[in-house]
C-alpha positions in Angstrom: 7.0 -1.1 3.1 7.1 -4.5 4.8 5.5 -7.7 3.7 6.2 -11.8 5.2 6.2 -12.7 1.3 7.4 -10.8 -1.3 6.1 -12.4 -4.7 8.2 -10.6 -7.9 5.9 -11.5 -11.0 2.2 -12.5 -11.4 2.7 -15.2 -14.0 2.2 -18.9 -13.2 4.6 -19.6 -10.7 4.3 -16.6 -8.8 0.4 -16.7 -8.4 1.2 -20.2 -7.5 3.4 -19.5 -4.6 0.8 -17.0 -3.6 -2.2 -19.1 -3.4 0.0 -22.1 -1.6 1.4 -19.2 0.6 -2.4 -18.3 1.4 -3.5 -21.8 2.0 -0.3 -22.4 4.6 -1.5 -19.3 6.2 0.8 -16.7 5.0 -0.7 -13.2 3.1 1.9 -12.8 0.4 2.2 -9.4 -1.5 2.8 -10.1 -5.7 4.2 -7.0 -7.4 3.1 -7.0 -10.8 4.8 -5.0 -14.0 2.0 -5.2 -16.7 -0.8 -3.0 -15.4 -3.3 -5.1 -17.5 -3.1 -9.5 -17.6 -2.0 -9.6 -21.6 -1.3 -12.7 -23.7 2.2 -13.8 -22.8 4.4 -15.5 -25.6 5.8 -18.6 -23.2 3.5 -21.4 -22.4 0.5 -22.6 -23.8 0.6 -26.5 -22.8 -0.4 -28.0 -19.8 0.6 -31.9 -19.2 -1.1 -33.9 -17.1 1.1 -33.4 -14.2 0.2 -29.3 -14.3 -3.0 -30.1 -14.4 -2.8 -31.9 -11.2 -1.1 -28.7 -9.7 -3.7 -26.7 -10.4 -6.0 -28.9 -9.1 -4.6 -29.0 -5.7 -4.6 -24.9 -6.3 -8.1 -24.5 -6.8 -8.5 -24.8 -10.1 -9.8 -27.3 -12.4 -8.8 -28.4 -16.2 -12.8 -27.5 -17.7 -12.0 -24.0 -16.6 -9.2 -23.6 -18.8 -10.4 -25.7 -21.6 -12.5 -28.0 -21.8 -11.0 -29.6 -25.3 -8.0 -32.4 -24.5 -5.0 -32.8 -25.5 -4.2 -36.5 -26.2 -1.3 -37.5 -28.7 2.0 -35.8 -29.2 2.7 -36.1 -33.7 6.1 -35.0 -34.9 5.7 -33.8 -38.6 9.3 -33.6 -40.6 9.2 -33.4 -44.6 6.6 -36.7 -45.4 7.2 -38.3 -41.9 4.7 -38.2 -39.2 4.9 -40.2 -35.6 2.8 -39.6 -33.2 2.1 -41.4 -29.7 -0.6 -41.1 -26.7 0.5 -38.8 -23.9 0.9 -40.6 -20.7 -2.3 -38.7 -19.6 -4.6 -35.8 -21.3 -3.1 -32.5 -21.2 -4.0 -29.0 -22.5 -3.5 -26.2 -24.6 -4.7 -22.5 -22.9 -3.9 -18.9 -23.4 -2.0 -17.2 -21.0 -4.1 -14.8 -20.6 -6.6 -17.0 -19.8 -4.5 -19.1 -17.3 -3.1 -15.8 -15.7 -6.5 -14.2 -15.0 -7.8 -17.2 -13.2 -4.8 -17.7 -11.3 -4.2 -14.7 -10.0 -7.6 -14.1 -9.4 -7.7 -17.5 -7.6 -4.8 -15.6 -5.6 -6.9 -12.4 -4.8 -9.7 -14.8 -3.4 -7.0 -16.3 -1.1 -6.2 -13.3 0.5 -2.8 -12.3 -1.4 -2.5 -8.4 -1.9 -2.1 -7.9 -5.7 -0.1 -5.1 -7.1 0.1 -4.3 -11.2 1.9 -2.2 -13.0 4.7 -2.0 -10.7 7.9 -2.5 -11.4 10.7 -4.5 -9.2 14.2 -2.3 -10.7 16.8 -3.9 -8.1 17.1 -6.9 -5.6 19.1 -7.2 -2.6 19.2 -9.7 -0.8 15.1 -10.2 0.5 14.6 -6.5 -0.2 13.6 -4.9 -3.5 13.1 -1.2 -5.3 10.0 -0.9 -7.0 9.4 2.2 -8.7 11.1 4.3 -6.1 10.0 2.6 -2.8 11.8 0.2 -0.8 10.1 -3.0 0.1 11.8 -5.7 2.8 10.3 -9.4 3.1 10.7 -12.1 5.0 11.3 -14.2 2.3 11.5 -13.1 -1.8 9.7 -15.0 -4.2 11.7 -14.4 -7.9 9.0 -15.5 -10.2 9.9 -12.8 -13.2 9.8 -15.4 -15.9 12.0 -14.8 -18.6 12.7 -11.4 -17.7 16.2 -10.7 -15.1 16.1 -8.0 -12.1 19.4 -5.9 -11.6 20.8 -7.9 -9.1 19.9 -11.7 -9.0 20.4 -12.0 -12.9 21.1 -15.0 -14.4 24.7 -15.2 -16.3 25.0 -13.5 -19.8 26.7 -16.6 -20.8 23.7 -18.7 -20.3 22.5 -17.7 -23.3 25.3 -19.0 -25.4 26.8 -18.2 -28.6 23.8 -18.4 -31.1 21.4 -17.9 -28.1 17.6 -18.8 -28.8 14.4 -16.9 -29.6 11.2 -17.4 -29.1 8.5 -16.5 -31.6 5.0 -16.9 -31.4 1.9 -16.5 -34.0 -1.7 -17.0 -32.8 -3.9 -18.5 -35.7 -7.5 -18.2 -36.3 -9.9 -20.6 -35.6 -10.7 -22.6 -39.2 -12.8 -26.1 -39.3 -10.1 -27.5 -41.3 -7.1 -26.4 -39.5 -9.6 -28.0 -36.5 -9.2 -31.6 -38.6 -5.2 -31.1 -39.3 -4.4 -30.1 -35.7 -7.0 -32.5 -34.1 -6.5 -33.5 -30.5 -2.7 -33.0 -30.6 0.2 -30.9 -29.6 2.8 -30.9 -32.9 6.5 -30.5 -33.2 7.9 -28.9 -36.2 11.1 -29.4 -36.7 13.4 -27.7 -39.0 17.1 -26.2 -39.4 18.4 -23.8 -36.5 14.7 -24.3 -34.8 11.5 -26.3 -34.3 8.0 -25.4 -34.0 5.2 -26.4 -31.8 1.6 -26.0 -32.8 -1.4 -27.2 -30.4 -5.1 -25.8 -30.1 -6.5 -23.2 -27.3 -10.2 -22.7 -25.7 -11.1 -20.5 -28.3 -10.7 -22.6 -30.8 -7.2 -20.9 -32.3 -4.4 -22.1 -32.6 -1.2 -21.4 -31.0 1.9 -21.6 -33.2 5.3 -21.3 -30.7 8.5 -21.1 -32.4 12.2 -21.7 -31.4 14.7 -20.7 -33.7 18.2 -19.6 -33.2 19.4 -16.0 -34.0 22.2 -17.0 -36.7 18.9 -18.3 -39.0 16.2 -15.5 -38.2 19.1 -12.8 -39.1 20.1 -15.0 -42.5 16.4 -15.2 -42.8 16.0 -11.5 -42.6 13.3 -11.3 -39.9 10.7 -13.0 -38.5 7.9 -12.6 -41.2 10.4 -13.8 -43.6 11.5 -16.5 -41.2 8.2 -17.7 -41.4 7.5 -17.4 -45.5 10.6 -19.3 -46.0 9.3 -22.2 -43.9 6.2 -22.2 -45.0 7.9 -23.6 -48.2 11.3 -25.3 -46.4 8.6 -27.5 -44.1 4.9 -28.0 -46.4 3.1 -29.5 -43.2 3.9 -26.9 -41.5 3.4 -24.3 -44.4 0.0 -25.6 -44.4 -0.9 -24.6 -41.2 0.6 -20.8 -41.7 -1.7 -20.8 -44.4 -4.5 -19.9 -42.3 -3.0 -17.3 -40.6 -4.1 -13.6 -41.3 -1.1 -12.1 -42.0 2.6 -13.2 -40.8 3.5 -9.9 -39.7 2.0 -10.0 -36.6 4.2 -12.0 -34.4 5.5 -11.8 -30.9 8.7 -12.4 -29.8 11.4 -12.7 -26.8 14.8 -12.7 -26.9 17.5 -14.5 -25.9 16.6 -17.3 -23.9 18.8 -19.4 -21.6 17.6 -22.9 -22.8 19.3 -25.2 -20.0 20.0 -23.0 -17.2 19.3 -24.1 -13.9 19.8 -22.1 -10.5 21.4 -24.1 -8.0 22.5 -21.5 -5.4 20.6 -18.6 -3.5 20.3 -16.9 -0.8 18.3 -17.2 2.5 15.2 -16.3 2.2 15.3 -16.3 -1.8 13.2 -18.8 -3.8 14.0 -18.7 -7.4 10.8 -20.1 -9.5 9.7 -21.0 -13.1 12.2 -20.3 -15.0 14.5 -18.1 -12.7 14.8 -21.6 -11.5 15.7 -23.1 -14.3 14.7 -22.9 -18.2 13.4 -26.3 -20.4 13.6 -26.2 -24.1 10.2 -25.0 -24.7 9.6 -28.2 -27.3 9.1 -30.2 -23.9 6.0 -28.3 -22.9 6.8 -28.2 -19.0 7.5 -24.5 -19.0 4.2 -23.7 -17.3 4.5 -27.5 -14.8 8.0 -26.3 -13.8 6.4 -22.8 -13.0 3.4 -24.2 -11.1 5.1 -26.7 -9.2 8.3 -24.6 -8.1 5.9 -21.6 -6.7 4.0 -24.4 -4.6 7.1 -26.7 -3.6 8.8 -22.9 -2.5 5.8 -21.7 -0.6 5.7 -25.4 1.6 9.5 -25.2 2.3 9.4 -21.4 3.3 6.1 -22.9 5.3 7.9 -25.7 7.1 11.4 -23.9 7.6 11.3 -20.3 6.7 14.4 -18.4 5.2 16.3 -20.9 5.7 15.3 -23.5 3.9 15.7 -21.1 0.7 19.0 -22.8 0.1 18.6 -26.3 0.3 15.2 -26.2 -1.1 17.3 -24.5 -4.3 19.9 -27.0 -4.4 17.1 -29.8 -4.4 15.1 -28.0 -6.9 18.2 -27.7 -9.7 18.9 -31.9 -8.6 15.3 -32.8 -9.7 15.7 -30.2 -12.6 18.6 -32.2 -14.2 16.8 -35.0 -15.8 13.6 -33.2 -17.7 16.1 -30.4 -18.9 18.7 -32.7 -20.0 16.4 -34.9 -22.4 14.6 -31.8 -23.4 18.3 -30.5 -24.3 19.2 -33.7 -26.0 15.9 -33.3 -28.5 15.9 -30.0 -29.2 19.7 -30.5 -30.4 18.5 -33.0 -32.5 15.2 -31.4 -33.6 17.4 -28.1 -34.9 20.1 -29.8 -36.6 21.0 -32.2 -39.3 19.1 -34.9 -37.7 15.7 -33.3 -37.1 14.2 -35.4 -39.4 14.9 -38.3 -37.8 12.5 -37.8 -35.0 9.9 -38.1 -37.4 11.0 -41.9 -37.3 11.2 -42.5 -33.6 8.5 -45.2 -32.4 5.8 -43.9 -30.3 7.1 -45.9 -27.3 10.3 -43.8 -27.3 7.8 -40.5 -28.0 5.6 -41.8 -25.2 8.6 -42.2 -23.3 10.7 -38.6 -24.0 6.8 -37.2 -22.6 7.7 -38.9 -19.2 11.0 -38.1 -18.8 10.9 -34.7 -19.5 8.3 -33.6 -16.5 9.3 -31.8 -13.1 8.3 -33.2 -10.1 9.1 -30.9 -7.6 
């Protein structure tokens, strides 16, 4: 099989680079591994800046949710800051976001393919499930997931590498008041919590906590019980969940990587480009706007502007992931508490320093 543009991985950045890819003219292929659009753990907010991106991608923030997101509130022991945003944002399912993007994509003209699954890359050409396919140019847009063959460095993940855990809570009038129109940050020893409300009304509870204290814990569930009482504003909020046995989880993710070489012809995006401490809530605007940047430069100067366009791409990366990296060493350690103290024109200010512009 031969395609111009190879797209490996529906999520946000790769439906992204499709619909751009569409609107410069080019049909792009996306090869899909979940057969149905499920409710991924990663993501969840949507700054101001992502909304913008989606804008200019055919979708618009009431679609998603219609509900706002305007303060950022820190919560440690009795402490509580909070700050505006710079602009609204938004909280959204994935499954929610997904759907409409890649349906978005469909409408464009892209050629969508789930439930296949890229095993291998070489160089612009990949093996899914037994067939060959060669591009033109190859997308990566896997997420948090690595391909046999452009994987990102084992030692990325470090020592005591990170794990994300994530509980979805039912929607509750008085966990509506407690959560209001913010996004939280939980932080707590070895790991931090965010907690911010969807479309449906529930609420999404993302955790980052390093493997040394989920094993001391015991497991996640117990993880969780032992916070509930180790962090009471945070406790209260578990307290409406239906069970804490239900939790999703990924492993082993490379907080701070960035990719700042590649091949021609290879766009690395999301977070095969480069991975921000999730407590910054630009996952899903470094996704978005590294699938659109990609699709213009492969627009404007084709395989070989896969390179440069990298290089650039892990430059403008350096700044959002190394203030993100700077709080969430602070946020896990000794000295979490301390953000609980910060003024909100330093929290106002950590929320503009730690978006992407591509």
């Amino acid at each position: 099989m031969r395609t111009a543009a190879l797209i490996v991985g529906g999520g946000p950045a790769g439906a992204a680079a499709a619909i751009a890819l569409a609107q410069a003219g080019t049909r792009a292929t996306v090869l899909e591994r979940r057969r149905t659009i499920d409710d991924a753990l990663c993501g969840g907010f949507l700054s101001w800046r992502s909304l913008e991106t989606l804008a200019a991608l055919g979708i618009e923030a009431d679609a998603l949710n219609p509900q706002q997101i305007g303060r950022v509130r820190i919560l440690a022991g009795e402490r509580v800051a909070e700050a505006a945003l710079p602009a609204p944002g938004l909280a959204v399912s994935r499954h929610r976001l997904d759907t409409l993007l890649l349906d978005r994509a469909v409408d464009a003209g892209a050629g969508v393919e789930r439930g296949v699954t890229v095993r291998s890359i070489d160089g612009i050409s990949a093996e899914a499930d037994g067939a060959t396919v060669i591009a033109d140019a190859l997308f990566l847009a896997s997420g948090k997931h690595d391909v046999r063959g452009v994987a990102r460095p084992a030692e990325a993940r470090g020592a005591d590498p990170a794990l994300g855990l994530r509980l979805r809570i039912p929607s509750h009038p008085a966990l509506a008041r407690l959560v209001g129109d913010a996004v939280e940050l939980h932080p707590f020893r070895g790991g931090y919590a965010g907690v911010a409300r969807q479309e449906d009304g529930s609420v999404n509870l993302c955790m980052a906590v390093r493997r040394s204290r989920l094993r001391a814990a015991g497991g996640p569930a117990a993880l969780f019980a032992a916070l509930a009482a180790e962090a009471p504003r945070l406790g209260e909020r578990l307290g409406f969940a239906d069970a804490l046995d239900r939790i999703d989880a990924v492993a082993n993710v490379p907080y701070g990587w960035r990719a700042d070489a590649t091949g021609p012809g290879v766009f690395r995006l999301g977070d095969q480009a480069g991975v921000i401490p999730s407590l910054a809530g630009e996952g899903m605007g470094i996704a978005l706007a590294t699938g659109r940047a990609a699709a213009a430069a492969w627009a404007c100067g084709g395989a070989a502007a896969a390179p440069g366009w990298q290089r650039a791409t892990a430059v403008a990366l350096a700044r959002p992931l190394g203030v993100a990296g700077w709080v969430r060493r602070l946020a896990e350690g000794p000295g979490g508490p301390l953000l609980a103290r910060v003024p909100p024109a330093l929290i106002h200010m950590g929320a503009r320093l730690t978006r992407f512009a591509a």
